[in-house]
LOPA-348715 format. One record per residue (C-alpha): x, y, z; residue in three letters. Coordinates in steps of 0.1 Angstrom, whole numbers, padded with zeros to 4 digits, always signed. Last residue first. Example, Ala and Ser with C-alpha at 12.3 -4.5 7.8 and 13.67 -1.06 7.14 Angstrom:
residues 2
+0137-0011+0071SER +0123-0045+0078ALA 
END
This chain:
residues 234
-0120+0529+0634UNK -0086+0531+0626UNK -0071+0546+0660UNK -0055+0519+0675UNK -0042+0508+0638UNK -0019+0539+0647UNK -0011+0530+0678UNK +0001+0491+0673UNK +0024+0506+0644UNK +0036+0539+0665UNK +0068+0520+0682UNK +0079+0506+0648UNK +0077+0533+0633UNK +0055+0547+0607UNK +0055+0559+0575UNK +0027+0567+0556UNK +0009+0554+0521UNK +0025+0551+0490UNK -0008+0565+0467UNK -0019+0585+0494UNK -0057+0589+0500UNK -0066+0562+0524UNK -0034+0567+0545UNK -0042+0602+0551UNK -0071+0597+0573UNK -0055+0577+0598UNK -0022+0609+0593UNK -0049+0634+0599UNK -0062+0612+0632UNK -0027+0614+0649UNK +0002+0596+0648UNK +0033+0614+0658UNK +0063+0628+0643UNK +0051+0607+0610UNK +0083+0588+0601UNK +0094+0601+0561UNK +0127+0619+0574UNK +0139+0584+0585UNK +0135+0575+0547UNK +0128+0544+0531UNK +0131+0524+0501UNK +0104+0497+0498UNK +0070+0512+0483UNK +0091+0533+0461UNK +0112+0506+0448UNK +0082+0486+0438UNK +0070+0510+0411UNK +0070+0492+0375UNK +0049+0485+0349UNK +0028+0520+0354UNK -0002+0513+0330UNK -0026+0537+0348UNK -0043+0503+0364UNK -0011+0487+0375UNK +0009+0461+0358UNK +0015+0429+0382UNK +0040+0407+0366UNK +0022+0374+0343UNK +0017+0342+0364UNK +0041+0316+0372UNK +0059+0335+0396UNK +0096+0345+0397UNK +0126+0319+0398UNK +0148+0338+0425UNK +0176+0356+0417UNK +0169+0352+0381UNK +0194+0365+0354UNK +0201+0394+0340UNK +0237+0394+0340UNK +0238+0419+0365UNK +0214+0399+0390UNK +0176+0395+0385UNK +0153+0401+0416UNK +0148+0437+0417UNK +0133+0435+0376UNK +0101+0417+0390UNK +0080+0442+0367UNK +0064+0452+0396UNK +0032+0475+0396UNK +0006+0489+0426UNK -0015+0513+0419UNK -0050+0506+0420UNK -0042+0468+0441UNK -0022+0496+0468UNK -0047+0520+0467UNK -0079+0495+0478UNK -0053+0478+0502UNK -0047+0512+0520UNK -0010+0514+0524UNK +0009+0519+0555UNK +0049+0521+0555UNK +0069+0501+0578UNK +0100+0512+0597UNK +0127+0488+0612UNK +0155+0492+0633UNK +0185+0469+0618UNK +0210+0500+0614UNK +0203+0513+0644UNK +0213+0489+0669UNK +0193+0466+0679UNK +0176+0460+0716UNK +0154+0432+0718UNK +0122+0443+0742UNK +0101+0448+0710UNK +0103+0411+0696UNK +0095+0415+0660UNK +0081+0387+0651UNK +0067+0377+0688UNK +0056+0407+0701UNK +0045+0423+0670UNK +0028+0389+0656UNK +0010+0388+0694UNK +0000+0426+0693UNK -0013+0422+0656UNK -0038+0385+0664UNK -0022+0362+0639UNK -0033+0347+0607UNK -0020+0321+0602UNK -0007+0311+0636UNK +0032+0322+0638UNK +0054+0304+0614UNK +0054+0336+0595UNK +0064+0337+0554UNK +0027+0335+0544UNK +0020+0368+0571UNK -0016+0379+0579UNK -0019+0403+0609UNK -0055+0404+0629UNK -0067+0435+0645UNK -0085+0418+0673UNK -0122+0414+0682UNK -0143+0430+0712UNK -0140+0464+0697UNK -0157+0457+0663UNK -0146+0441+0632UNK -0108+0442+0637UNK -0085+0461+0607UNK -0067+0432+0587UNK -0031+0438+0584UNK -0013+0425+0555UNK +0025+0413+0554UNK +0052+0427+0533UNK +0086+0422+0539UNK +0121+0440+0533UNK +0158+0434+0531UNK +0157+0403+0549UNK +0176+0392+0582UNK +0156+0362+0589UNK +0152+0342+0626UNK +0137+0314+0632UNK +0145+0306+0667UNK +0159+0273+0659UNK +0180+0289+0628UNK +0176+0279+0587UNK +0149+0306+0586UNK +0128+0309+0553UNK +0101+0299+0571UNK +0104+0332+0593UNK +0095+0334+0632UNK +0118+0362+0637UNK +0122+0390+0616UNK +0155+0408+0616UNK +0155+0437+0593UNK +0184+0455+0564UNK +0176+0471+0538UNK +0199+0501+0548UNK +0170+0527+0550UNK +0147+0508+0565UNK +0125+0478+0557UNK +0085+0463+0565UNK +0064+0473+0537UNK +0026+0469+0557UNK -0005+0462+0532UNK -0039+0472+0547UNK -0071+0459+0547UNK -0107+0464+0559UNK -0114+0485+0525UNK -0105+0452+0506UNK -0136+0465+0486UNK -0153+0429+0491UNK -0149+0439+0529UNK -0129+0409+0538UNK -0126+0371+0545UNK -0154+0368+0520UNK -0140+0348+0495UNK -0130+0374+0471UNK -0123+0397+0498UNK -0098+0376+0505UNK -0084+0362+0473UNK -0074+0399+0465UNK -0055+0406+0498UNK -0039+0376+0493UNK -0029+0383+0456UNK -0017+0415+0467UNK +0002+0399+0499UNK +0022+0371+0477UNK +0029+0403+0453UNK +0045+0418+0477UNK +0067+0388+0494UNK +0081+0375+0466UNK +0110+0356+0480UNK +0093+0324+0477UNK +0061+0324+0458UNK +0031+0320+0477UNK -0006+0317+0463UNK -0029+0311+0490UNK -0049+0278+0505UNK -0019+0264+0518UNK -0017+0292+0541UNK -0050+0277+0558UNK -0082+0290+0566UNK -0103+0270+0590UNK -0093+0276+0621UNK -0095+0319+0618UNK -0084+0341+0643UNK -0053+0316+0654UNK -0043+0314+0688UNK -0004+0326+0698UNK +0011+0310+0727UNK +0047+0324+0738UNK +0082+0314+0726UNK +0115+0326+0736UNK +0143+0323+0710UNK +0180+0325+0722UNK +0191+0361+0713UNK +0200+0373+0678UNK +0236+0378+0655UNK +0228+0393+0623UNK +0246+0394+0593UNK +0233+0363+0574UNK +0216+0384+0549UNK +0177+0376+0529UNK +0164+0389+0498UNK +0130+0401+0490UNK 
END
């Protein structure tokens, strides 16, 4: 992911956000600036590894964040050189953890967030993406829903989006070799990040919770139907 300075955003307000968990830190996870997605595989990974999550990652689901311009203010970023932390990037990835019962939290975990690690979902949304901000259309974001268990199946990047004409690094990639998935595919990433306004679910209903466990690149929600649709995951 890449980040724009073309975006002018309010003065930052700032509300308390507790973390979920004390004693994990983002210290404790892989993070490789400016790859986002495969940050949030190899999370997902290390936390059902360590007991954080249903050792299935069935608990888990990766969120794209982008639209069809690449172009989407987040605030609360690391990467931000503003007070009110502010990013225009061209995606993001973050995981969101389904709660354990009705008396917990859906809880959202984001390496690139200053926000509490991880965060309870209606606090990250409130804060990260700050609802009441009117934008104009071309910075509205859309995030597509992927079942962790289908996204570590499936997913591949052969890191080829961060290398310029020349062929050149962007940004210096991981130290680790690129993620190839199971069926071989060395390369997919573009269809996890390009969107489509004719891809938003008309409304979020129970077929489209029970779709996002079966389809490979997941559904498309917007920003107004995130918090409803991981209402309904049970």
């Amino acid at each position: 992911m890449t980040t724009s300075s073309k975006f002018d955003a309010p003065p930052s307000s700032s509300s308390e956000a507790s973390s979920l968990t004390g004693s994990v830190e983002a210290s404790q996870f892989l993070h490789t600036p400016k790859y986002c997605e495969e940050n949030i595989y190899l999370l997902c990974k290390k936390l059902c590894a360590n007991g954080l999550a249903d050792s299935d990652g069935s608990d888990l689901f990766v969120v794209f964040i982008s639209n069809e311009k690449q172009q989407i203010p987040l605030w609360h970023q690391k990467a931000s050189q503003r007070a009110d932390g502010v990013v225009l990037w061209d995606y993001h990835v973050i995981c969101v953890q389904k709660r354990k019962d009705a008396s917990s939290s859906h809880k959202v975990w984001d390496l690139d967030s200053t926000l509490p690690f991880p965060s309870r979902l209606a606090s990250y949304v409130a804060e990260t993406f700050r609802p009441s901000f009117k934008l104009f259309s071309e910075f509205q974001r859309l995030f597509r829903i992927v079942h962790a268990p289908v996204l570590l199946k499936y997913f591949a990047s052969d890191r080829r989006h961060m290398k310029d004409s020349a062929g050149n690094w962007i940004s210096e990639p991981p130290p680790y070799q690129a993620i190839v998935a199971e069926d071989g595919t060395v390369h997919n990433l573009n269809e996890y990040i390009n969107f489509s306004a004719v891809e938003v679910l008309e409304n979020v209903e129970a077929d489209s919770v029970n779709a996002v466990f079966n389809q490979r690149f997941g559904i498309v929600v917007s920003e107004g139907q995130l918090e409803e649709f991981f209402s309904l995951i049970a």
